[in-house]
NUTI-219976 format. One line per 8 residues: number of its first residue (from 0); for each residue x negated, z negated, y of N, C-alpha, C. Coordinates in steps of 0.001 Angstrom, whole numbers, plus 500000, padded with zeros to 6 digits. Atoms other than C-alpha are relative to their C-alpha. Layout:
<lumfis>
NUM = X/Z/Y/X/Z/Y/X/Z/Y; ... .
</lumfis>
This chain:
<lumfis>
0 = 499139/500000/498805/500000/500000/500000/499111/500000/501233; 500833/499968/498859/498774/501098/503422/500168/498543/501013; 499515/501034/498991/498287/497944/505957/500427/500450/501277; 499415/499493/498655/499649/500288/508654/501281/500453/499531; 499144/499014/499917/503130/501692/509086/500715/501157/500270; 499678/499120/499728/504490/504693/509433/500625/500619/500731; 499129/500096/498921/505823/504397/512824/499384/501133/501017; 500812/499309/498350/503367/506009/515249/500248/501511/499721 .
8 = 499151/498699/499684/504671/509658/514308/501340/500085/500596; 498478/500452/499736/508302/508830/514676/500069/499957/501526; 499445/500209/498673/507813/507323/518057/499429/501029/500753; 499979/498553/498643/505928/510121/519685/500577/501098/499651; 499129/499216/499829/508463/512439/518499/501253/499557/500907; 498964/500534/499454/511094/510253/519869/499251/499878/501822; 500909/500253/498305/508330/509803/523316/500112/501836/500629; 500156/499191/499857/508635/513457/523416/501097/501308/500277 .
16 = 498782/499340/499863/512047/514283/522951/501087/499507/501539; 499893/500830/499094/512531/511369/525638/499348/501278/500916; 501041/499321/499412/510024/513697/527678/501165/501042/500291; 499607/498619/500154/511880/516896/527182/501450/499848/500669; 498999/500164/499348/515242/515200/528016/500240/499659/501595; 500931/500316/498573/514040/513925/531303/500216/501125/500941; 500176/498714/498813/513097/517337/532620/501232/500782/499655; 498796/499854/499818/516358/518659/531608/501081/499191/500559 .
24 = 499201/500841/499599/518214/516038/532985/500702/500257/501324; 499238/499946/498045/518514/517047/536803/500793/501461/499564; 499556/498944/500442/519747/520396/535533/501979/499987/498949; 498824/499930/501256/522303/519103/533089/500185/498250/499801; 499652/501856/499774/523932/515538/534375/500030/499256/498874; 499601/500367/501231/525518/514975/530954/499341/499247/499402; 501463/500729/500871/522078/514109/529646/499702/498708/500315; 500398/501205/499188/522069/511336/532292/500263/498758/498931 .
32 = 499219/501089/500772/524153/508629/529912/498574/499650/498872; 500756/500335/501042/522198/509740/527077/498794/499589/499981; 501699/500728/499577/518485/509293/528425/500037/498718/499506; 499712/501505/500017/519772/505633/529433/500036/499775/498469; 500165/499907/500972/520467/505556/525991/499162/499876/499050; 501463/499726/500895/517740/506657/524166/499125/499240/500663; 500836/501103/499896/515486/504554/526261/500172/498883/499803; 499916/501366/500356/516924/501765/525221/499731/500051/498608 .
40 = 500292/500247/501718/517016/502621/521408/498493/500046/500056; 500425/500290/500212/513938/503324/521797/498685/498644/500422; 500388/501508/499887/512527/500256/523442/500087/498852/498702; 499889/500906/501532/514236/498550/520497/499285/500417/498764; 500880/499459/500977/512615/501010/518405/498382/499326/499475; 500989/500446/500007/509305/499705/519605/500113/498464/499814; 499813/501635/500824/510026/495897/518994/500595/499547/498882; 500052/499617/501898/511366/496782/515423/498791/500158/499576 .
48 = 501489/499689/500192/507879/498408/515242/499142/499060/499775; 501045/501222/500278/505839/495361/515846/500639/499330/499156; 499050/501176/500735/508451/492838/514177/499389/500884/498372; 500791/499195/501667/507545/495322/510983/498893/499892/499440; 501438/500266/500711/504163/495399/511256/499509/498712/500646; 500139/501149/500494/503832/491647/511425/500063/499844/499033; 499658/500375/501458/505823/491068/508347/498975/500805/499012; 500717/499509/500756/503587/493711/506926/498583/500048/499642 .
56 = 501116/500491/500266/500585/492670/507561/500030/498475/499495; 499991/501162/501111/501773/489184/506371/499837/500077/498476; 499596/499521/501207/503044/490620/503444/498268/500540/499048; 501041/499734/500482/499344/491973/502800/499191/499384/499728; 500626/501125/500139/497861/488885/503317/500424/499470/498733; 499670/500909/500924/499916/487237/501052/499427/500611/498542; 500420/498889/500838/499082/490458/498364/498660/499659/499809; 501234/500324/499959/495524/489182/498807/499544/498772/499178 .
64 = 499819/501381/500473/496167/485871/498230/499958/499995/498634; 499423/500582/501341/498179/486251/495177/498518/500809/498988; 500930/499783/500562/495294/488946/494130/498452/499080/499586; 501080/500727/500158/492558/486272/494813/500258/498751/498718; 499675/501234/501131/494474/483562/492635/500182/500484/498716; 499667/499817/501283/495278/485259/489991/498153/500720/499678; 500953/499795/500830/491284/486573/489611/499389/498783/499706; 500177/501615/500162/490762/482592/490118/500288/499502/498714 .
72 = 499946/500581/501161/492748/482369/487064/499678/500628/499000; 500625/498732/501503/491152/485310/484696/498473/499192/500033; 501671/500400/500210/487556/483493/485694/500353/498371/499927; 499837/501632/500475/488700/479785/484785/500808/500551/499061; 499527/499205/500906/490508/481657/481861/499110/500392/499147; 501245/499331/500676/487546/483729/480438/498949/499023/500220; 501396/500839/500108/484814/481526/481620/499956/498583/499457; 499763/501108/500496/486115/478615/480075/499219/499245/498994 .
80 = 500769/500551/501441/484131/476008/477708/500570/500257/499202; 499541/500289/500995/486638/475521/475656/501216/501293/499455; 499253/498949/500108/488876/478099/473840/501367/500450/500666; 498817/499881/499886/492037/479630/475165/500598/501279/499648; 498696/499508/500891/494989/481208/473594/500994/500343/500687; 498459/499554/499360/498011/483081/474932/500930/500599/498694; 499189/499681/501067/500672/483450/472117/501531/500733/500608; 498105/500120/499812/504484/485137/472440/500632/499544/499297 .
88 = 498785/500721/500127/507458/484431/471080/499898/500377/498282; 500299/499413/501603/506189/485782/467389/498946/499335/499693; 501078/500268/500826/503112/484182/467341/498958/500127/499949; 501222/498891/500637/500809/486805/467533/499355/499870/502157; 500883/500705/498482/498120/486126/470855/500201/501183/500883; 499364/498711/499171/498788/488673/473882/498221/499423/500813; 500995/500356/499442/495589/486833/475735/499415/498984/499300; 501000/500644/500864/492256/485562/474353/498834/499886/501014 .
96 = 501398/500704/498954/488876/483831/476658/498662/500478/499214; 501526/499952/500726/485435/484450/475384/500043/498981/498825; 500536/501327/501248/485066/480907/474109/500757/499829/498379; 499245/500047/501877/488069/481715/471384/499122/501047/499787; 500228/499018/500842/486562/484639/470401/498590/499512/499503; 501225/500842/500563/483072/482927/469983/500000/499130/498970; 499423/501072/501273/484895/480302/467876/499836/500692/498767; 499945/499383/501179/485194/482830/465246/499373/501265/499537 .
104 = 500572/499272/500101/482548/485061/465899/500123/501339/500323; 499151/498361/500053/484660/487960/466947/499776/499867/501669; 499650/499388/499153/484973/489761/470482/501300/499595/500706; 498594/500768/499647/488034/487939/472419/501046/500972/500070; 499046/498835/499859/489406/491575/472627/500898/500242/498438; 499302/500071/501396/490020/491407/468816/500696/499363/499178; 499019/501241/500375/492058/488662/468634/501388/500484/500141; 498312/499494/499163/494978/490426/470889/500744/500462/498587 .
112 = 499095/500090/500567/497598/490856/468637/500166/499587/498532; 500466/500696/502071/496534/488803/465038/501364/498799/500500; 498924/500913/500659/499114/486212/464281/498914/498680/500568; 500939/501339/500173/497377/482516/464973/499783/499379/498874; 499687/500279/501254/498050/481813/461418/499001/500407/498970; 501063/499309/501118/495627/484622/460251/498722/499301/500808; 501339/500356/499480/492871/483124/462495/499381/498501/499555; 500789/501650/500819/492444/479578/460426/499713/500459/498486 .
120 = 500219/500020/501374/491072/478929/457362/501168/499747/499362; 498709/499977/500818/493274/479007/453992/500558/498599/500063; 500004/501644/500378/493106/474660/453715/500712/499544/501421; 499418/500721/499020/494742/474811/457560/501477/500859/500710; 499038/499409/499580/497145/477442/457362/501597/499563/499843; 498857/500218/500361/500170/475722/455971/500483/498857/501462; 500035/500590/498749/499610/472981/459416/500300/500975/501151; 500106/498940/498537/498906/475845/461665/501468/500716/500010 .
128 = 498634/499073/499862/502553/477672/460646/500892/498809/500319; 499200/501166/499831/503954/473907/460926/500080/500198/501737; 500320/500540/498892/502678/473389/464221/500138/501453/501068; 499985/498461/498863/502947/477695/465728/501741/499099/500111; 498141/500622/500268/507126/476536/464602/500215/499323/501805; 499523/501289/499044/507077/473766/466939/499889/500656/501506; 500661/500103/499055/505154/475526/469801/501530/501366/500133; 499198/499350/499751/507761/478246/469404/501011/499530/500727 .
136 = 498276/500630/499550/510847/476128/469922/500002/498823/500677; 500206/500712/499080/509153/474872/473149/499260/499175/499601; 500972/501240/500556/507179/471729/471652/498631/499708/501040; 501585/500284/499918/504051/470343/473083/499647/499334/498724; 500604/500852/501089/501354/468725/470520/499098/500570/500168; 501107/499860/500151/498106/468648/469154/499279/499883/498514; 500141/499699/500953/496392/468961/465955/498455/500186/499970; 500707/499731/500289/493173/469147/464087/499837/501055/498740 .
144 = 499708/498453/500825/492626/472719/462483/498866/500621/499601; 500891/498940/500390/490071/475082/460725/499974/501270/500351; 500274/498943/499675/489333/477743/462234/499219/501043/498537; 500721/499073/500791/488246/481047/459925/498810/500872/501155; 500469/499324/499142/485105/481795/461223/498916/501608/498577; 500692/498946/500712/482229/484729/459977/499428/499159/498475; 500347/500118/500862/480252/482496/457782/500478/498470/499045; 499187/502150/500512/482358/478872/457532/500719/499621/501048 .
152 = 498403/500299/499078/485390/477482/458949/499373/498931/500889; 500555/500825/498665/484980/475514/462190/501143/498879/500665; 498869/501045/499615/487145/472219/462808/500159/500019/501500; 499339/500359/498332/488987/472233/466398/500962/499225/500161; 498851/500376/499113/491363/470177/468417/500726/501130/500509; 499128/499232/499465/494082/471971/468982/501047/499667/500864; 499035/500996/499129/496222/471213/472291/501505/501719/499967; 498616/499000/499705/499992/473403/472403/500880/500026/500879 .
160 = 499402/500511/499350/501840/473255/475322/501000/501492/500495; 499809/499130/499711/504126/475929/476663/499378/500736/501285; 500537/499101/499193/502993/478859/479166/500619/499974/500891; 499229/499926/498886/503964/478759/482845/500559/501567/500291; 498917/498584/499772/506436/481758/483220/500390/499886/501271; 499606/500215/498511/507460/483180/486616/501803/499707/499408; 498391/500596/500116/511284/482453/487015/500484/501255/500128; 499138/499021/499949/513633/484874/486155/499383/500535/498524 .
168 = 500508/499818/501565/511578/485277/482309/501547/500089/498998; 498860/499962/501318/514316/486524/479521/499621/499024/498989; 499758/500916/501363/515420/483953/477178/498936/500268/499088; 500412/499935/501073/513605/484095/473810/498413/500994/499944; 501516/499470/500067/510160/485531/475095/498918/499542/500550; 501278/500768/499678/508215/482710/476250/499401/500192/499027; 501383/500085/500476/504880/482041/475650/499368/498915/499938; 500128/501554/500078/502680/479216/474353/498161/500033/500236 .
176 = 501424/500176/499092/499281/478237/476057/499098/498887/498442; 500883/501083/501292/496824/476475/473011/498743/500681/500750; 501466/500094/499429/493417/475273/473940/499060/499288/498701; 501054/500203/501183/490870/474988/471116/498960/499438/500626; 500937/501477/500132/488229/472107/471159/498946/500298/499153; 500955/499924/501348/485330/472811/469219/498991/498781/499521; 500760/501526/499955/484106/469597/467541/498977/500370/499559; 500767/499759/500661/481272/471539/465784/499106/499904/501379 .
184 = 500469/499648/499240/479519/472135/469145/499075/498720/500367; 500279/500685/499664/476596/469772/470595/500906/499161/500937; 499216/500967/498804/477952/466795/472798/498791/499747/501004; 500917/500165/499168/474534/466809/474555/499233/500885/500365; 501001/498838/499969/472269/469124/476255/498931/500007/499187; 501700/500147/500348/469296/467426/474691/499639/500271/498753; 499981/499905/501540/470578/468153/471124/499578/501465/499859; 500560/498424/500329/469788/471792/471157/498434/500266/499645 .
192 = 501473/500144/500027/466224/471318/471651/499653/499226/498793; 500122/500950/500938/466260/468216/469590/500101/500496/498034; 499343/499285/501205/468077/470444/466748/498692/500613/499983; 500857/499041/500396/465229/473235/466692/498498/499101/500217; 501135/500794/499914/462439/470151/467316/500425/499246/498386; 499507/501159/501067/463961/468370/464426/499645/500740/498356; 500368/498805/501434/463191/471776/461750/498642/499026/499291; 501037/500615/500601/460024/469703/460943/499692/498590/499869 .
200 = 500812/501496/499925/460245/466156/461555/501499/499509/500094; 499119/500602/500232/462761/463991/459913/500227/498769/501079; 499639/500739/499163/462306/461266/461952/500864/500041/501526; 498810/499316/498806/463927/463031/464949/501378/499655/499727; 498022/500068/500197/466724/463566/463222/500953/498838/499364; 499577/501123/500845/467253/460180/461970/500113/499361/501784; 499676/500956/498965/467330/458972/465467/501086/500726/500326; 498587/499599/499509/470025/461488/466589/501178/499217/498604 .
208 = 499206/500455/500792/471853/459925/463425/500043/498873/499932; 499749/501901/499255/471319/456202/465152/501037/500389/500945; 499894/499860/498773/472347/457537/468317/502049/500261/499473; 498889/499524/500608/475623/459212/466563/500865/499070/499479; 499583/501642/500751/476128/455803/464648/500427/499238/500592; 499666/500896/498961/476219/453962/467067/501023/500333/501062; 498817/499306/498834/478656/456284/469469/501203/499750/498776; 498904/500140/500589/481055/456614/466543/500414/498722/499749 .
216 = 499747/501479/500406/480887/452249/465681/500784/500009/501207; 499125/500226/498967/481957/452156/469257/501174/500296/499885; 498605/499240/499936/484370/454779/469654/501362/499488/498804; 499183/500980/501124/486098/453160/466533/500756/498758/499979; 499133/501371/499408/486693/449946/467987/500486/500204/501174; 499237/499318/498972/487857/451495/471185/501246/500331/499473; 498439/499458/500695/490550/453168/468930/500633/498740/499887; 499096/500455/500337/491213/450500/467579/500585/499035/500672 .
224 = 499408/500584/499196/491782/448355/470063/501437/499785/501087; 498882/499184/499343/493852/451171/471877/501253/499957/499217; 499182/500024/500599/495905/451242/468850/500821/498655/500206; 499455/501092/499875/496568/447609/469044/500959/499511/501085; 499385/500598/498863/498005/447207/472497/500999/500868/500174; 498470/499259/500802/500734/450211/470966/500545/499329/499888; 499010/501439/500737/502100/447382/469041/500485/499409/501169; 499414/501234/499242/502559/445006/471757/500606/500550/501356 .
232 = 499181/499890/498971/504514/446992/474260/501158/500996/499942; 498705/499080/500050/507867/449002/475244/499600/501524/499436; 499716/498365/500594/508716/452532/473831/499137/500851/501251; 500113/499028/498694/507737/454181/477519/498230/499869/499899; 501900/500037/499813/504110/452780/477761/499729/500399/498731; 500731/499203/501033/503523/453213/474067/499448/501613/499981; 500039/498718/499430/503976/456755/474683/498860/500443/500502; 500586/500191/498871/501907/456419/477680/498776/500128/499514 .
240 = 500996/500378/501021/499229/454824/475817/499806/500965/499532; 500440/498958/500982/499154/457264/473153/499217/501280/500851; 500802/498979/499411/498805/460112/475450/498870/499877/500998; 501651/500698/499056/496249/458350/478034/498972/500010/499317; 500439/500522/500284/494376/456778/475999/499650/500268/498186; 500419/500044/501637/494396/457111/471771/499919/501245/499738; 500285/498663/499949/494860/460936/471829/498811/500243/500617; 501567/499486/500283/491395/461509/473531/499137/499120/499352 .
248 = 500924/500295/499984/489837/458880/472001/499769/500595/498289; 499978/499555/501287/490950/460239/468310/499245/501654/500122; 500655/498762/499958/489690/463742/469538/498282/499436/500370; 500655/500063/499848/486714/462171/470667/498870/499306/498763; 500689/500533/501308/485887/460234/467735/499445/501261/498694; 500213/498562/500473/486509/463544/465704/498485/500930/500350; 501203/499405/499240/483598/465015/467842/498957/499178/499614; 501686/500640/500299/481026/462506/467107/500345/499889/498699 .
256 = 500398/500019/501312/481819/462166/463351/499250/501364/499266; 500367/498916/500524/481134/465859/463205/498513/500337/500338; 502034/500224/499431/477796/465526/465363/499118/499106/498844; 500702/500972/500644/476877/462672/462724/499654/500541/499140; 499682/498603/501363/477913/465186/459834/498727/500688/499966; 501032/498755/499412/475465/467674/461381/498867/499119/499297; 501122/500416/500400/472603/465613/461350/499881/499178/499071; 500331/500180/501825/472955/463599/458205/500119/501212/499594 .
264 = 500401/498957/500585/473040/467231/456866/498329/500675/500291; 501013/499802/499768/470136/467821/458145/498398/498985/500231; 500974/501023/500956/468281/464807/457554/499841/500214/498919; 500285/499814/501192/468903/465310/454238/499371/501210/499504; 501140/498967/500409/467637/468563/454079/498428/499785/500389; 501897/499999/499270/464196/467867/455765/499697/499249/499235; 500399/500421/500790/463930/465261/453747/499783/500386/498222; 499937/498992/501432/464701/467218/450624/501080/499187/498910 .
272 = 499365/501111/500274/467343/464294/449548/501407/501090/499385; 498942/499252/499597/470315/466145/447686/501195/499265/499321; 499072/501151/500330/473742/464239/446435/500873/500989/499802; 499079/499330/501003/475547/466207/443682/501481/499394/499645; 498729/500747/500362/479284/464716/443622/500335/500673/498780; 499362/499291/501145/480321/467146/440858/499181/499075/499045; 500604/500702/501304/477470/466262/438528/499560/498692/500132; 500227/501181/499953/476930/463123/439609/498851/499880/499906 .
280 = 501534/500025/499654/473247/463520/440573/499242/499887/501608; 500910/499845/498352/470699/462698/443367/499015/500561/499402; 500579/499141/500399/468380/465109/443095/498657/499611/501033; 500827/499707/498832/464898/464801/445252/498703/500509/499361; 501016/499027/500449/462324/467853/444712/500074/499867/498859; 499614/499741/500959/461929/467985/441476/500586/499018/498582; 499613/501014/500917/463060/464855/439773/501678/499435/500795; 499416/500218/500054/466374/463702/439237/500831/498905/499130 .
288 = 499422/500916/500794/469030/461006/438276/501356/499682/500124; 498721/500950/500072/472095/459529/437423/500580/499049/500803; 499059/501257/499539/474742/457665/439469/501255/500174/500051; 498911/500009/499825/477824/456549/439348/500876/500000/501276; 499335/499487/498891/480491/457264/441670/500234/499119/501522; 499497/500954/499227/480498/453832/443370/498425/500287/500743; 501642/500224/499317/476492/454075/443879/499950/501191/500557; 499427/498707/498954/477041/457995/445399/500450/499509/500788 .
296 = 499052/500202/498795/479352/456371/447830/499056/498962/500912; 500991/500611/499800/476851/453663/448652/498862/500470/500506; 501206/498810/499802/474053/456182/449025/500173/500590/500998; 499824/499534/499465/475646/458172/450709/500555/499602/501681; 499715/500373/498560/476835/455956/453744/498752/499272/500487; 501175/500718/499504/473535/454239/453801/499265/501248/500853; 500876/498712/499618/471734/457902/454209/500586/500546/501475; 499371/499278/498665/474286/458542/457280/499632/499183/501240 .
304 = 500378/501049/498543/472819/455328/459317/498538/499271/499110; 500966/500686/500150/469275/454823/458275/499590/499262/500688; 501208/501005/499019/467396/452002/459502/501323/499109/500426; 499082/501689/499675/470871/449747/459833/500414/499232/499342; 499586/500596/500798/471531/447008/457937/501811/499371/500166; 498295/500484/499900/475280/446067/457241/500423/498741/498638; 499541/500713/501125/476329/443116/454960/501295/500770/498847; 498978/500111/501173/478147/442902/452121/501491/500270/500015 .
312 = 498579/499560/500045/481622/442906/453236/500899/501432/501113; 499620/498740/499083/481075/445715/455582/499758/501516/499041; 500254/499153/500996/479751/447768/452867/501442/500306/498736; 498795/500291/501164/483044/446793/450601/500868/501013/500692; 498961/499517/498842/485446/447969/453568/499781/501291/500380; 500202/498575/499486/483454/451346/454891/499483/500620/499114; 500510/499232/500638/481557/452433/452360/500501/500364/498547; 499085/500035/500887/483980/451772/449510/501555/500015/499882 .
320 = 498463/500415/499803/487286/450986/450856/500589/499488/499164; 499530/501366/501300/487478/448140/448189/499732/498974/500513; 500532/501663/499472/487565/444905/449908/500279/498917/499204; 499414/501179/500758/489209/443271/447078/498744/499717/498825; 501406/500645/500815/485585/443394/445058/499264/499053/500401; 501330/501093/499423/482885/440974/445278/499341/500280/500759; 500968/499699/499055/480321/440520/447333/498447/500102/498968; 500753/500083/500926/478448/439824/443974/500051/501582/499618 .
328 = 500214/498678/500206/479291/443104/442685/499197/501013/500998; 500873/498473/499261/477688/445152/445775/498301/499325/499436; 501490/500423/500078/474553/442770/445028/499547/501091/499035; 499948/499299/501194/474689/444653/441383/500037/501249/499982; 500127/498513/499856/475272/448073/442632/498313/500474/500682; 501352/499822/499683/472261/447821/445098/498905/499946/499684; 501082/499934/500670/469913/446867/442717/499871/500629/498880; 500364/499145/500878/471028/449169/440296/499551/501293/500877 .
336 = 500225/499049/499063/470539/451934/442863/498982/500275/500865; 501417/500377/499612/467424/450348/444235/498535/500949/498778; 501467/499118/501438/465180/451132/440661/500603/501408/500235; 499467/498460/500451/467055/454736/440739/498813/500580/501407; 501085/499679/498622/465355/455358/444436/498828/500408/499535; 501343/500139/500812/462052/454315/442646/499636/500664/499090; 500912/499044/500681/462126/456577/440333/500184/501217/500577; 499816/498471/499064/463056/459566/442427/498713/500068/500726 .
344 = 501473/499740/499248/459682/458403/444351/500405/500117/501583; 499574/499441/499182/461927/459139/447480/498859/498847/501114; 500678/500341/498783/460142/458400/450971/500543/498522/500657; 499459/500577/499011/462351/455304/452089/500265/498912/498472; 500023/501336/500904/463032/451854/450544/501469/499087/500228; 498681/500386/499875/466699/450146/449977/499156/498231/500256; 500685/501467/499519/465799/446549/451876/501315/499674/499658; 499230/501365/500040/467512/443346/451550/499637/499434/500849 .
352 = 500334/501041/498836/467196/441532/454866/501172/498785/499973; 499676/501012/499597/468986/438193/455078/500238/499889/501070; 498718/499598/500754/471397/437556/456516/500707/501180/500903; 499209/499004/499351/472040/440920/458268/500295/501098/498932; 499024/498957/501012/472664/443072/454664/498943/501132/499068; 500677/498996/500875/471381/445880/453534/499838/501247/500983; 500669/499111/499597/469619/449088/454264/499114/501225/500104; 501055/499730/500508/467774/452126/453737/499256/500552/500789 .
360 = 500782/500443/498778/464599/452024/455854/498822/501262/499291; 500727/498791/499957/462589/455787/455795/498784/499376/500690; 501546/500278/499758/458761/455397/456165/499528/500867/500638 .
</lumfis>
């Protein structure tokens, strides 16, 4: 649209015909009325004129505006950390950001019209058609989901809320706004480095798996604390609560168990440490042994927080979720699981410290 109007021919035909009437005028009285006339229309002509091109240069402004906001929202849209999703009224995504399409290894252009359903893994699709349902027939919520990516599925937070529509939108063709979370992703700048410093030296990565330990012990009693003060109030704040407060801290907890994940996986590889649930073997380089399913479980939560000792009844509760055993019995597991260490030869030593528990303490 031009920011000028299309006036300034008009009026010097009308300035001209004005002109022409004029010099016929003394000749031909008649004309007299009409002149009067016509100089008045067009006087009004000319303050229509401006009154026009005000509004029209408003009107262009505003055209500017709405052009500047809406590229405001394609670059907080596309440039986004975290994934975003534009679904219709079927399901199937109409708009996709970089960061989804990164999620799954694909081009954000190749998302446009897949189903959201086909874009998770098989173990999250029967949730994900639960939860598209809901988002259809208006719903907000949130959800933890598998993504299908190129070489392994990728756990996200998933937030669903509906899509702001201009007014005057036909019935039955909204749209639903989901924002993907990627818990696989560092939570720190310093881990990237740390990650490709860590290829050779276990000890690194045993401190990011303190550091991790220690964020998730917190974050845990945070929950649960949050959870607790649910209980003790009205329907409105519970609510409240939930969405303030226990909803990010359950997404946040999510995020550091998967950071912990990471690097106990990768402790254990550097160390060469491997923990066979099927066959019921720990395996390290080339010697191997036998354990039972209680001493695997044991093993395996010790190996996720080296270097901390935890008693007896914390070991019953997290690492077994049997609190109704002894405290005698863990004595009996740890020292059967102790000689097994010993003969594996492994690098690290199952302590007994008094009275803070137990431990297994890498050299």
């Amino acid at each position: 649209m031009s920011d000028v109007l299309p006036l300034a021919p008009l009026l010097a035909d009308v300035a001209r015909l004005q002109s022409q009437a004029g010099a016929a005028s003394g000749r031909h009285p008649v004309l007299v009325d009409a002149l009067a006339s016509l100089e008045q229309a067009v006087e009004e002509l000319h303050v229509a004129a401006e009154e026009l091109q005000v509004k029209n240069e408003e009107l262009m402004l505003a055209l500017r505006d709405l052009d500047d906001e809406r590229q405001r929202y394609r670059d907080l849209f596309d440039l986004a950390a975290d994934g975003y999703l534009v679904t219709d009224s079927r399901g199937a995504v109409v708009e996709a950001n970089r960061a989804a399409g990164e999620l799954m290894g694909l081009p954000a252009e190749s998302l446009l019209g897949c189903r959201l359903v086909e874009l998770l893994a098989a173990g999250s699709r029967a949730d994900g058609a639960r939860h598209a349902g809901r988002a259809r027939s208006g719903q907000r919520g949130e959800a933890f989901l598998d993504l299908a990516g190129a070489d392994e599925s990728r756990l996200v937070h998933v937030r669903f809320r509906p899509h702001a529509e201009p007014e005057g939108t036909a019935p039955g063709t909204a749209r639903t706004h989901w924002t993907l979370v990627d818990l696989e992703r560092p939570l720190f700048e310093a881990e990237e480095a740390a990650d490709n410093a860590a290829r050779e030296d276990p000890a690194l990565a045993r401190r990011w798996l303190r550091i991790f330990g220690e964020l998730v012990a917190v974050t845990e009693s945070l929950l649960e604390g949050a959870a607790d003060r649910t209980d003790a109030v009205s329907r409105e704040a519970r609510l409240h609560l939930l969405e303030s407060e226990v909803r990010p801290l359950e997404t946040r907890l999510a995020h550091l168990r998967r950071r912990r994940d990471h690097w106990a996986r990768r402790h254990e590889g550097l160390v060469g440490l491997e923990l066979d649930v099927e066959a019921g073997e720990v395996r390290y380089r080339d010697r191997a042994v036998t354990v039972t399913h209680r001493e695997q479980q044991l093993l395996r939560f010790l190996v996720q927080r080296p270097g901390v000792f935890y008693p007896s009844r914390v070991l019953l509760a997290r690492a077994w979720h049997a609190s109704y055993l002894s405290e005698e019995q863990v004595r009996t597991y740890v020292a059967r699981l102790r000689r097994k260490l010993v003969d594996l030869d492994l690098p690290c030593e199952l302590v007994t410290r008094r009275p803070q528990g137990y431990a297994l303490v890498f050299r």
